[in-house]
N, CA and C of each residue as an Amber inpcrd file, in Angstrom:
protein
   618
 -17.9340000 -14.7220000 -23.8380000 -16.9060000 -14.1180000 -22.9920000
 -16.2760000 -12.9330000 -23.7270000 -16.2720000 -11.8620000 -22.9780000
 -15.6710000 -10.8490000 -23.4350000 -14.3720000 -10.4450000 -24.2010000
 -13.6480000  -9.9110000 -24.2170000 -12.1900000  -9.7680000 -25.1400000
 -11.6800000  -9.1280000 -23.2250000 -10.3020000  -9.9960000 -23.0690000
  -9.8560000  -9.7460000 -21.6110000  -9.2500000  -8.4660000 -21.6380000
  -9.0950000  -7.6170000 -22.6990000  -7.7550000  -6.4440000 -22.4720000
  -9.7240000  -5.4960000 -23.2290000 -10.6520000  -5.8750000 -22.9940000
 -11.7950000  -4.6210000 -23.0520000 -12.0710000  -3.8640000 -21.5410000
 -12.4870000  -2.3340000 -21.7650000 -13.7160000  -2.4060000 -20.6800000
 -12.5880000  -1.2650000 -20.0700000 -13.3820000  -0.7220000 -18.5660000
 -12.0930000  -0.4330000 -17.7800000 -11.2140000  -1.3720000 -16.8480000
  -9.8670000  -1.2710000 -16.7920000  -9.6270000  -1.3530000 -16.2880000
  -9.3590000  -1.8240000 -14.9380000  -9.7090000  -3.0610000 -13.7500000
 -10.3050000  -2.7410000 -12.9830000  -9.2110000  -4.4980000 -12.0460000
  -9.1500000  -4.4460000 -11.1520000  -8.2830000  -5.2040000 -10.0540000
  -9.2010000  -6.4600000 -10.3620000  -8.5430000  -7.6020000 -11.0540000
  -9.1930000  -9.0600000 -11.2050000 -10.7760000  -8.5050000 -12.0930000
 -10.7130000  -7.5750000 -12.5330000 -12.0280000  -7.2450000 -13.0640000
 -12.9560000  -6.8490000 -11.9830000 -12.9890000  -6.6850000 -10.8820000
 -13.6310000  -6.2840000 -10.0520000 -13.9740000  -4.8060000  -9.8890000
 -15.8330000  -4.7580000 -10.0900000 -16.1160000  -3.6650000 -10.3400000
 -15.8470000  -2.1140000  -9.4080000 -16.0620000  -1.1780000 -10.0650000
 -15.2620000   0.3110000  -9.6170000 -16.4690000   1.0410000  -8.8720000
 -15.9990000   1.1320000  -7.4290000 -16.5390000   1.9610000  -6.6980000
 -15.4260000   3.1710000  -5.7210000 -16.8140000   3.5820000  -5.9430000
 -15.8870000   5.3110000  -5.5840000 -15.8810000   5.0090000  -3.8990000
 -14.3270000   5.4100000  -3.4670000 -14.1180000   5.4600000  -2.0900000
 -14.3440000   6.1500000  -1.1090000 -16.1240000   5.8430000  -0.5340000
 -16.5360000   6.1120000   0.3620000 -17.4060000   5.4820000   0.9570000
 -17.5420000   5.6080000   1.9950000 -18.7720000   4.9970000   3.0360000
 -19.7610000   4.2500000   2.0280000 -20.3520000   5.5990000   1.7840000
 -21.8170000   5.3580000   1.2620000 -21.5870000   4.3050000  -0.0240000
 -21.0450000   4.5160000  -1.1810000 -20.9160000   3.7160000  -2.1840000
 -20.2490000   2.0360000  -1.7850000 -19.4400000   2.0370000  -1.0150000
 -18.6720000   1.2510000  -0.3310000 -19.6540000  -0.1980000   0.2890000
 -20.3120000   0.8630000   1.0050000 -21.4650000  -0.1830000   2.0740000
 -22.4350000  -0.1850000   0.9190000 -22.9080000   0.3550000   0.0330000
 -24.0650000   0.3310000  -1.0190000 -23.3610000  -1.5060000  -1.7960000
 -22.1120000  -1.2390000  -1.9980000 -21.2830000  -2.3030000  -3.1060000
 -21.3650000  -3.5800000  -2.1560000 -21.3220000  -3.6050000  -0.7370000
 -21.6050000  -4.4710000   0.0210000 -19.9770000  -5.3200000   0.1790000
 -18.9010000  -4.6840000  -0.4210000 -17.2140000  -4.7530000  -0.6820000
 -17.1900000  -5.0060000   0.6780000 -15.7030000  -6.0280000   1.2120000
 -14.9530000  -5.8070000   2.2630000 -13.7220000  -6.2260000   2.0630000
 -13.6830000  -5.6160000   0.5800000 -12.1350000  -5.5580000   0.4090000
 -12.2240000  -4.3350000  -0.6260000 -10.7300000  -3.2990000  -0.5740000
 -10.8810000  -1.9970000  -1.6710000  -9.6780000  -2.1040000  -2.0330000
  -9.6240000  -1.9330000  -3.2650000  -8.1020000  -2.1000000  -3.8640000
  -7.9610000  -0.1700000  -4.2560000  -7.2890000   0.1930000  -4.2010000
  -6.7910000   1.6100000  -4.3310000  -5.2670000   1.9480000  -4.6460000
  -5.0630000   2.8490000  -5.7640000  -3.9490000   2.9220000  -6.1990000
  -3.1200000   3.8400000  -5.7370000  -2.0470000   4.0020000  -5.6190000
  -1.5700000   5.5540000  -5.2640000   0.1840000   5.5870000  -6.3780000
  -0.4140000   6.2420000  -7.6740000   0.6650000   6.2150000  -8.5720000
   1.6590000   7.2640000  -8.4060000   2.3310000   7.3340000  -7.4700000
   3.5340000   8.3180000  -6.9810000   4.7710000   7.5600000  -6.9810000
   5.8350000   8.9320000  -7.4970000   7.1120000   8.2280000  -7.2110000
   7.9080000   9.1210000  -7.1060000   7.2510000  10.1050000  -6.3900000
   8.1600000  11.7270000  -6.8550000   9.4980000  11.5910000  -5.4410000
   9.5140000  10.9200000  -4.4450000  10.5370000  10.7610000  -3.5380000
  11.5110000   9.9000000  -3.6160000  11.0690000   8.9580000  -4.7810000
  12.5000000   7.9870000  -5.0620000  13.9550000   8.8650000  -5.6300000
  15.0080000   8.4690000  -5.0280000  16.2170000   8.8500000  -5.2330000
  17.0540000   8.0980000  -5.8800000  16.4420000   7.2180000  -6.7620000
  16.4370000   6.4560000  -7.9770000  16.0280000   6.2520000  -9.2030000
  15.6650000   5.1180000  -9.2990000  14.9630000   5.6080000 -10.9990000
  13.5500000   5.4470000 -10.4380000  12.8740000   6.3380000 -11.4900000
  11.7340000   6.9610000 -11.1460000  10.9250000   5.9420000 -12.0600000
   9.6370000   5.7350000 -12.0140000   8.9610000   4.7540000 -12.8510000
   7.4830000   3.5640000 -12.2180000   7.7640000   3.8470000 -11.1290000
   7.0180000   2.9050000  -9.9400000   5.8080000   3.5090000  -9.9530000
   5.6060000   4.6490000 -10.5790000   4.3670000   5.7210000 -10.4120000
   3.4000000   5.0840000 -11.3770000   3.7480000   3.8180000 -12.4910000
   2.8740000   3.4050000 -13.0890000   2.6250000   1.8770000 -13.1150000
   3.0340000   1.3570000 -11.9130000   2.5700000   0.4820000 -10.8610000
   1.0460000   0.3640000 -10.7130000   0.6950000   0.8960000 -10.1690000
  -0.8620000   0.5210000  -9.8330000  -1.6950000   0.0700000 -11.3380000
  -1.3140000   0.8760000 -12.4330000  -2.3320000   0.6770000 -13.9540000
  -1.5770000  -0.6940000 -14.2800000  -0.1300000  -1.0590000 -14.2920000
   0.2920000  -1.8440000 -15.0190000  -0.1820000  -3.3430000 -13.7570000
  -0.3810000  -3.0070000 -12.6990000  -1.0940000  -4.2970000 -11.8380000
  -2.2390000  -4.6090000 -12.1410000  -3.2360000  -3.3530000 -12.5610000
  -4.5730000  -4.3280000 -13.3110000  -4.5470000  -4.4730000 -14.5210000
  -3.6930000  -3.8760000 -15.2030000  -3.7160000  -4.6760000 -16.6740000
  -3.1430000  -5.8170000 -17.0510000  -2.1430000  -6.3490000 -15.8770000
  -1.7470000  -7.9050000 -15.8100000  -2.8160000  -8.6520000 -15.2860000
  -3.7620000  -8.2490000 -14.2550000  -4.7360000  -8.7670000 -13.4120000
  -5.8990000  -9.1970000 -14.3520000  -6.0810000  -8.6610000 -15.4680000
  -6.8090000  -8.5600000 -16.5310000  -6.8880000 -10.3810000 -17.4150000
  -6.1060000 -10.7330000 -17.1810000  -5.6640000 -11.8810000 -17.5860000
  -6.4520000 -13.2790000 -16.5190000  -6.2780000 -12.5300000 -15.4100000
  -6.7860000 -13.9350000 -14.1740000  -8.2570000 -13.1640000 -13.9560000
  -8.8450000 -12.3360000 -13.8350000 -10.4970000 -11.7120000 -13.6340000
 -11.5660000 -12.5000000 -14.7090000 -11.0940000 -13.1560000 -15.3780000
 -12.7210000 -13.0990000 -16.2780000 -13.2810000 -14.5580000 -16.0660000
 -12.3050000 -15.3910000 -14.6950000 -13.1530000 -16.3330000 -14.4390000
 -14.0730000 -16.3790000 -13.0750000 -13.9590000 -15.1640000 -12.5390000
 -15.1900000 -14.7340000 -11.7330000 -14.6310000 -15.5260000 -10.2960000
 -13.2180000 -15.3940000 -10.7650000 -12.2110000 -15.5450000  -8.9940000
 -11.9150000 -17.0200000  -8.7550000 -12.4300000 -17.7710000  -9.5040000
 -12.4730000 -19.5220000  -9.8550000 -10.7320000 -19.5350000  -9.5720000
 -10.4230000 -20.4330000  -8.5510000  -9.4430000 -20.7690000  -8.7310000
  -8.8010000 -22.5180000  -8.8440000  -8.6670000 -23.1360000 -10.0090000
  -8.9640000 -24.3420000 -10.0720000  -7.9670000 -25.1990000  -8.8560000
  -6.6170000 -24.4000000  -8.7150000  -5.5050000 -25.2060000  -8.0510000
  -5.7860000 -25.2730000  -6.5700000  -7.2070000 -24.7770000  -6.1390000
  -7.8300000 -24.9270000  -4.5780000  -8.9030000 -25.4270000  -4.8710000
  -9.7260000 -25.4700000  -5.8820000 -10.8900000 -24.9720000  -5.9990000
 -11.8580000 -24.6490000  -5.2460000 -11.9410000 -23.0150000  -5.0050000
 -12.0440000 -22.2690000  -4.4340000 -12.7090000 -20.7790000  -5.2940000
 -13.7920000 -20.5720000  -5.1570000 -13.9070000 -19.3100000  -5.6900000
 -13.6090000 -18.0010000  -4.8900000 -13.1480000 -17.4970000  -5.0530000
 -12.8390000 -16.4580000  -4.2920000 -13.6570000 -15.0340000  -3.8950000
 -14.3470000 -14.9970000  -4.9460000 -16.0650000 -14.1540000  -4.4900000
 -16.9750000 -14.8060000  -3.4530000 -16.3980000 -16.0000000  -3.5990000
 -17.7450000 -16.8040000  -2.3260000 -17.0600000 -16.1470000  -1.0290000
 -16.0410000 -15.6210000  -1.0000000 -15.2090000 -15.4270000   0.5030000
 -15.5130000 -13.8770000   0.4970000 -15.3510000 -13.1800000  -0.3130000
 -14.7400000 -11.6300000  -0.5300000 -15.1550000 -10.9370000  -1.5200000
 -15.8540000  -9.7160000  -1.1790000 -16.3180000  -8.8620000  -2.2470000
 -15.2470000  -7.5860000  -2.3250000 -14.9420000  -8.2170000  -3.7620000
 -13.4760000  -6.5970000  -3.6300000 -14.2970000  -5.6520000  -5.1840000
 -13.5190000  -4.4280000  -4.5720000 -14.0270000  -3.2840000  -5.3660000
 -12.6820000  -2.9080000  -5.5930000 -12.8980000  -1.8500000  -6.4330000
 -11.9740000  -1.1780000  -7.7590000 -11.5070000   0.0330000  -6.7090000
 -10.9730000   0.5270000  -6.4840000 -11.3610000   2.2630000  -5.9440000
 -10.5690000   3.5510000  -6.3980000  -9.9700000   3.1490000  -7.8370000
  -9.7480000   3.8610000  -8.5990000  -8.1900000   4.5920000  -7.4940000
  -7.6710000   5.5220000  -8.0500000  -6.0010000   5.7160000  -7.8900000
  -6.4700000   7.6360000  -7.2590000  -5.2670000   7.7560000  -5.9870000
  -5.6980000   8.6080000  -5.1920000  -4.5080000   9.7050000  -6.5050000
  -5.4150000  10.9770000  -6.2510000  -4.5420000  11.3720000  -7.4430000
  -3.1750000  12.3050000  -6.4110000  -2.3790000  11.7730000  -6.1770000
  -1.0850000  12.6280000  -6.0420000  -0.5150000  13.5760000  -6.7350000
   0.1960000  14.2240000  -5.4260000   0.6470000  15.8520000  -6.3520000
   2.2100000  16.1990000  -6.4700000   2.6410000  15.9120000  -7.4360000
   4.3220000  15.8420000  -8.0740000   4.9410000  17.0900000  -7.1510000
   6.0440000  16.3440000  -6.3200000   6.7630000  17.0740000  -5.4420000
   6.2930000  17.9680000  -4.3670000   4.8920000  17.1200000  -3.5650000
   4.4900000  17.5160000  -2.7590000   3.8030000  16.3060000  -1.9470000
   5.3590000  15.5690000  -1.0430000   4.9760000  14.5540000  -0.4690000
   3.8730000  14.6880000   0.5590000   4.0080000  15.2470000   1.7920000
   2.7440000  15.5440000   2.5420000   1.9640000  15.4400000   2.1540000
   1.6820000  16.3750000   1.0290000   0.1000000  16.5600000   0.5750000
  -0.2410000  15.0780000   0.3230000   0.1220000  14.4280000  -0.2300000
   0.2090000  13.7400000  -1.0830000  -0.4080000  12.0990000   0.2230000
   0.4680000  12.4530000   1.3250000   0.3310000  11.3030000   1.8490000
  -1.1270000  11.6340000   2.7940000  -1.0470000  13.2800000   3.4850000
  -2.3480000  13.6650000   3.9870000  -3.7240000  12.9620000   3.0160000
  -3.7480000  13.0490000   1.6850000  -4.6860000  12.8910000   0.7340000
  -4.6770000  11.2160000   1.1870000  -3.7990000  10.6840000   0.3040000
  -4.0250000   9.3110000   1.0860000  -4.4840000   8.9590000   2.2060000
  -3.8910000   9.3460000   3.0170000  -4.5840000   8.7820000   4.9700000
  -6.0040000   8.7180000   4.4050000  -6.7790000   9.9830000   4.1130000
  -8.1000000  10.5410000   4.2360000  -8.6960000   9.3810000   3.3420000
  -8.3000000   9.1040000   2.0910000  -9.0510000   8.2730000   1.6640000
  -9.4030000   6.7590000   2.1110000  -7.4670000   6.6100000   2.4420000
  -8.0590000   5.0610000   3.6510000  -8.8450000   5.0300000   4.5350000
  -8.9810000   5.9140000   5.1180000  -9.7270000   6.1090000   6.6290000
 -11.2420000   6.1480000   5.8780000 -11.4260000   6.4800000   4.8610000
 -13.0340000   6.5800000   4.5500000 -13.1530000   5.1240000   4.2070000
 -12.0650000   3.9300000   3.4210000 -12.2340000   2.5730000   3.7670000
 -12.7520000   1.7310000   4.8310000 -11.6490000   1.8680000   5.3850000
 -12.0380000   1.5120000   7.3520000 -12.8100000   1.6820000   7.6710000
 -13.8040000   3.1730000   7.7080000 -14.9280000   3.5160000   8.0480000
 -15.9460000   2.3290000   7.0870000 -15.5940000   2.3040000   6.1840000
 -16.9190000   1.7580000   5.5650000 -16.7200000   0.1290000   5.7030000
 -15.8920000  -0.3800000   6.6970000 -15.6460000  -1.5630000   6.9070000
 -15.2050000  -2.5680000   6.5870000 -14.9320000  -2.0240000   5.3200000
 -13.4180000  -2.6710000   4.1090000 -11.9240000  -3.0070000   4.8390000
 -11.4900000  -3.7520000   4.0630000 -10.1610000  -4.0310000   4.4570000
  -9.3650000  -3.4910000   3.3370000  -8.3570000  -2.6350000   3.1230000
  -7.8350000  -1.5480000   1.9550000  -7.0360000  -2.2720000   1.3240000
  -6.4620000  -2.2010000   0.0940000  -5.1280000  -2.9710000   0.0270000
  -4.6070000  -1.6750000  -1.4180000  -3.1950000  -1.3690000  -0.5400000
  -2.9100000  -0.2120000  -1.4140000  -1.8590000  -0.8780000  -2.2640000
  -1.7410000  -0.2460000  -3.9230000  -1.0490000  -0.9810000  -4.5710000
  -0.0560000   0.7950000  -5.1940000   1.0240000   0.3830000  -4.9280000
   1.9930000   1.8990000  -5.5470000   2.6230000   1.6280000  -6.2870000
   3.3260000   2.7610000  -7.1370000   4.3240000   3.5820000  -6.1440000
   5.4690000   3.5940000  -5.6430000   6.2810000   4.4640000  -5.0460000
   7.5030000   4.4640000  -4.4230000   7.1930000   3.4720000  -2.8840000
   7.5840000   3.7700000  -2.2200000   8.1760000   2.8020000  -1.3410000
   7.4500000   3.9880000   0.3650000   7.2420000   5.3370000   0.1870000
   6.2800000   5.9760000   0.4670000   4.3050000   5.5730000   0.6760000
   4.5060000   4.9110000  -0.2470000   2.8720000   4.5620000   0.1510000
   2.6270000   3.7730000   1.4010000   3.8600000   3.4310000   1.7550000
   3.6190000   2.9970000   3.3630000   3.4410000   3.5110000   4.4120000
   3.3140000   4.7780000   3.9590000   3.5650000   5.8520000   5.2970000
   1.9470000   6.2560000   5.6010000   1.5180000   6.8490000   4.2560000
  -0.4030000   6.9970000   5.0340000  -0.8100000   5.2410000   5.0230000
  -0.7550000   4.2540000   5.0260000  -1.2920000   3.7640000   5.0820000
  -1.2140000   2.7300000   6.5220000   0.0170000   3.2270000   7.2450000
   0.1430000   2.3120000   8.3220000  -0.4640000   3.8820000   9.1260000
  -0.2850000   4.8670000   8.6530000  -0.8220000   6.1870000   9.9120000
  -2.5480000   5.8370000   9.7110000  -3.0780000   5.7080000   8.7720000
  -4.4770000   4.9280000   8.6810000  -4.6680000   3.6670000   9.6500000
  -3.9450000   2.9410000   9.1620000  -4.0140000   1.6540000   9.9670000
  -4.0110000   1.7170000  11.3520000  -3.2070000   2.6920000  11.8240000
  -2.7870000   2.7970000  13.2630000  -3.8110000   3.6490000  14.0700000
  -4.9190000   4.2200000  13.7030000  -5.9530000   4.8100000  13.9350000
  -7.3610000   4.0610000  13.9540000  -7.1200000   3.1800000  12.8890000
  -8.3970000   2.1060000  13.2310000  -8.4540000   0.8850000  13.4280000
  -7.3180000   0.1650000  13.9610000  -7.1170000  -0.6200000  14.8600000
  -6.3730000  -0.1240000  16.4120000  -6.7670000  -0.9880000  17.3440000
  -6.5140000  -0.3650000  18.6810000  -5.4380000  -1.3910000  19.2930000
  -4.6280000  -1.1710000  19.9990000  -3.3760000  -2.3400000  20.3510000
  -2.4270000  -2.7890000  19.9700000  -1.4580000  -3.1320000  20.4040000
   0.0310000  -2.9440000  19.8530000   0.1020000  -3.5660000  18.2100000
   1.1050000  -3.5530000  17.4180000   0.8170000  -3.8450000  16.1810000
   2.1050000  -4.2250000  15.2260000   2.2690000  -5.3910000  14.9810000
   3.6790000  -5.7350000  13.8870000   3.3760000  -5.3680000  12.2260000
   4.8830000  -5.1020000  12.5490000   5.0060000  -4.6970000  10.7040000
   5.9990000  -5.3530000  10.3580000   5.7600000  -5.6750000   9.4900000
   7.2320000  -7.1730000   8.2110000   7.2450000  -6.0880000   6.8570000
   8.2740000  -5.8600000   6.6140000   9.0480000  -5.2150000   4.9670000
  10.0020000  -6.4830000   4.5000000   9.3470000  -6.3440000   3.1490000
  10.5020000  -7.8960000   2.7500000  10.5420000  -6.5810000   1.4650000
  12.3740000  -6.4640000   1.5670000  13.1420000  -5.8220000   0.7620000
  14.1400000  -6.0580000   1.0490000  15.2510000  -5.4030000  -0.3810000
  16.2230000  -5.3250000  -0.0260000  17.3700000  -4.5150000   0.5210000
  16.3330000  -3.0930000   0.9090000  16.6140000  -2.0310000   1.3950000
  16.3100000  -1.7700000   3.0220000  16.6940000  -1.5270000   3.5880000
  16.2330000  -1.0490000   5.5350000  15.2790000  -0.0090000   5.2010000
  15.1830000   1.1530000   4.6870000  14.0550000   2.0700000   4.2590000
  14.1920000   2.6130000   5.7610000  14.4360000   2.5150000   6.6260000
  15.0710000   2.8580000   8.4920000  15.1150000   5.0070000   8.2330000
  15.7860000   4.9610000   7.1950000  16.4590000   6.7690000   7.3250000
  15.5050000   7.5080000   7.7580000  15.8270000   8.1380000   8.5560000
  14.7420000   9.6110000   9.2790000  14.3330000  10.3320000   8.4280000
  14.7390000  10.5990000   7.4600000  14.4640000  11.5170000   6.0790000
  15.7640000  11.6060000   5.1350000  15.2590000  12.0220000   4.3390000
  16.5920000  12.4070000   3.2050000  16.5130000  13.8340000   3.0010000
  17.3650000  14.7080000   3.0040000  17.6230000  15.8830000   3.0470000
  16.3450000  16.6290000   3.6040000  16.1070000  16.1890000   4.4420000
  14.5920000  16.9350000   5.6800000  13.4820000  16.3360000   4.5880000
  13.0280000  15.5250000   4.0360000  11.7460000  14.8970000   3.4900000
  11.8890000  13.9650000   4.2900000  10.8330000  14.0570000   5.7220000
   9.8380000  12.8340000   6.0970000   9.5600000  12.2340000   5.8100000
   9.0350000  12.0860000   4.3970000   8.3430000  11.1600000   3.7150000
   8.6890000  10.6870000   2.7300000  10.3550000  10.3330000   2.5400000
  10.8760000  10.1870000   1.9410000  10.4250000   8.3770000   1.9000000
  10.9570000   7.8480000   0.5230000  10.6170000   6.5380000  -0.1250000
  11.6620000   5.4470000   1.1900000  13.2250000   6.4110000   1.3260000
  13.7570000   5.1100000   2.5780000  13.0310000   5.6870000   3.8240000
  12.1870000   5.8370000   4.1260000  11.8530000   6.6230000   5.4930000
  10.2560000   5.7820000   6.0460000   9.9500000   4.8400000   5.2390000
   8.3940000   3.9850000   5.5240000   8.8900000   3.9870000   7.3280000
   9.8190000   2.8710000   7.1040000  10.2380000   2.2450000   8.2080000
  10.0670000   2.9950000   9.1290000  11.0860000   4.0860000   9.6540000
  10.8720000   5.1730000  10.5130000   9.1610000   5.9280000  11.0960000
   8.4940000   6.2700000   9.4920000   7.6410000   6.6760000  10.0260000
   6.4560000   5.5180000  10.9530000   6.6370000   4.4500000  10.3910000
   6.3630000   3.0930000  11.2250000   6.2140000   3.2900000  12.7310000
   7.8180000   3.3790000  12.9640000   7.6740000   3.2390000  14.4080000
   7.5750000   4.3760000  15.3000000   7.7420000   5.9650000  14.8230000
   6.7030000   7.0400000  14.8080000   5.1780000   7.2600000  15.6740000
   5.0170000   5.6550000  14.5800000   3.2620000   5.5090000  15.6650000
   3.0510000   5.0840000  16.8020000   2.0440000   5.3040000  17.2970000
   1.5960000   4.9860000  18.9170000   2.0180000   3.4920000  19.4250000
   1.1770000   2.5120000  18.3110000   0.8890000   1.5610000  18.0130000
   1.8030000   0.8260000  17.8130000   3.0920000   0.7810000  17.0870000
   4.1630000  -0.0200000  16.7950000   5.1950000   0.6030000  17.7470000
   6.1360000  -0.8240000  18.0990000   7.5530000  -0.6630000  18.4060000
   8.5780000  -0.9900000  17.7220000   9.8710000  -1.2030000  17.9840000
  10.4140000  -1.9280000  17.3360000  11.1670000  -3.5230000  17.5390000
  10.4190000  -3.4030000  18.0870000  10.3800000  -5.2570000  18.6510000
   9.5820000  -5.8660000  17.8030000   8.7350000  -5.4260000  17.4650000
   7.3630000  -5.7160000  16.6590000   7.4490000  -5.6320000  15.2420000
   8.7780000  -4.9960000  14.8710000   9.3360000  -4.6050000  13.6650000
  10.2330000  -5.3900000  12.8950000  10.0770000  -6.5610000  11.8860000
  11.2970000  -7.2010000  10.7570000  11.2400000  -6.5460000   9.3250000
  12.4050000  -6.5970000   9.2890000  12.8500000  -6.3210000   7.8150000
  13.1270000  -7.8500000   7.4410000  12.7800000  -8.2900000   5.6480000
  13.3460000  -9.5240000   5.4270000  13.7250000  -8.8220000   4.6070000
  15.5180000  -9.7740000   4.1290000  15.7460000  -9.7810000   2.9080000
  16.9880000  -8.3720000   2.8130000  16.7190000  -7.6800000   3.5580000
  18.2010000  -6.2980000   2.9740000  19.1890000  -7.0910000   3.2320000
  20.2060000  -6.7630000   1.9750000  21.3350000  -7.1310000   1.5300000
  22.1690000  -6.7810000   0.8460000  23.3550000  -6.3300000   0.5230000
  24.1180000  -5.4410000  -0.7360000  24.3460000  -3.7760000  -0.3010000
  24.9470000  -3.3440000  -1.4640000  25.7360000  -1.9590000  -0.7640000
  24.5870000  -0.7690000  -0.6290000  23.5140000  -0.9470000  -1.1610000
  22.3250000   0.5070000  -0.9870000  21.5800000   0.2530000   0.3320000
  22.6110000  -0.1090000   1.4220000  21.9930000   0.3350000   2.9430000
  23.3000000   1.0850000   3.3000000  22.7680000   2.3100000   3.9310000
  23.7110000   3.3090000   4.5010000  23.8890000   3.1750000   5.3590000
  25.2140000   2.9230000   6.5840000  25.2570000   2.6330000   8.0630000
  24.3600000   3.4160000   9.0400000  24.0330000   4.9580000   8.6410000
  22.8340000   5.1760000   9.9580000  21.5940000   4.8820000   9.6530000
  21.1470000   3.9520000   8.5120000  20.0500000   3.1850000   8.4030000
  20.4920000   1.9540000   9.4790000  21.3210000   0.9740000   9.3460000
  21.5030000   0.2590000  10.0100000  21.3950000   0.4860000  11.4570000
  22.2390000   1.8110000  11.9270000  22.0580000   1.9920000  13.3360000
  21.0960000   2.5160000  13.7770000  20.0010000   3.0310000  13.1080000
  18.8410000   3.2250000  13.1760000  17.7140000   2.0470000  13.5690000
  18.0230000   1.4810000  12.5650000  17.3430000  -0.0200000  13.0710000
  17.8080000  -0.4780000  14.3890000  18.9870000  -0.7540000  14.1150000
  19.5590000  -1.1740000  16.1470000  19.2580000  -0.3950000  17.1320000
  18.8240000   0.6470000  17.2160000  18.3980000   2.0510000  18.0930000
  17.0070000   1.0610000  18.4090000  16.1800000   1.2600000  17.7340000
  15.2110000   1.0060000  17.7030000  14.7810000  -0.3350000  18.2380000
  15.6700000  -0.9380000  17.6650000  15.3500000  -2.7030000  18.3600000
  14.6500000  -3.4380000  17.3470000  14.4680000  -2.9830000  15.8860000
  14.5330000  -3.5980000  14.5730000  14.5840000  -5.0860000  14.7510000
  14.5490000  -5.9600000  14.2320000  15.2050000  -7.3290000  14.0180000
  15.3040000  -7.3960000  12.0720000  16.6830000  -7.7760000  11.5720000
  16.9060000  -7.6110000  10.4580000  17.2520000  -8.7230000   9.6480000
């Protein structure tokens, strides 16, 4: 057995394929783990941007028994082939871009018949990934945020894509309402009242 902190890097040790169709369906994956290390819209402390590396280097620890999980026993490769798909590279203080780049790469997931699972980041990586989502699934669609923030705000000083703004761009889509919409868990003084009435506009449940 190997030394667990060798090698690259990689989600439960699960090997690294590049995110597309072709490599994707070649890996025979229907699951893609993908990083998106941004945090340039938090209006807090900044630091979440090294989230995605510090999740597989804890993951590093549970991968080298080949998904064995004794407390089901259950292997978890017998169910699911997950791939690596390496971290979308974002561009410091250029949210759009940033989230445009994302969409594109999820959507080449989906296409290749994977199920994505994005690991961030600010609180932003929710935004390409439910505008992905909402394009390749068809029919109405719920979303659950368990925080302790509403994330509800229309933007922060005109950024769309601001880190409290997931929520909003959420219900934005075709696909979601806000009936269909819970927050768990906000609590304490970092919710601003037109977050709140934002949510009630909407028909939120909180």
């Amino acid at each position: 057995m190997a030394i667990l902190h060798s090698g690259i890097a990689t989600f439960l040790g699960a090997p690294h394929v590049a995110p597309t169709v072709q490599e994707l369906q070649r890996a025979r994956a229907d699951v893609a783990i993908l990083g998106l290390p941004y945090d340039s819209t938090t209006i807090t402390r900044p630091g979440a941007a090294h989230g995605p590396r510090g999740i597989r280097d804890a993951s590093s620890h549970f991968g080298f028994g080949g998904g064995y999980q004794i407390d089901y026993d259950v292997t978890i490769t017998d169910h699911r082939l997950s791939s690596t798909c390496g971290d979308v590279n974002g561009i410091a203080g250029r949210a759009q871009d940033t989230v445009d780049r994302t969409e594109q790469v999820i959507d080449e997931i989906y296409h290749a018949g994977c199920m994505p699972i994005l690991l961030g980041g600010d609180h932003m990586t929710t935004i390409p990934a439910t505008r992905s989502l909402s394009k390749a699934m068809q029919g109405p669609m719920g979303f659950i945020l368990f925080d302790t923030h509403l994330d509800t705000a229309p933007d922060v000083d005109g950024e769309v894509n601001s880190h409290c703004s997931p929520v909003h761009r959420v219900l934005d889509l075709p696909n979601f309402s806000g009936e269909n919409v819970v927050i768990i868990g906000a609590h304490g003084a970092a919710n601003p009242r037109y977050e709140k009435e934002a949510a009630d506009q909407h028909g939120v449940t909180v």
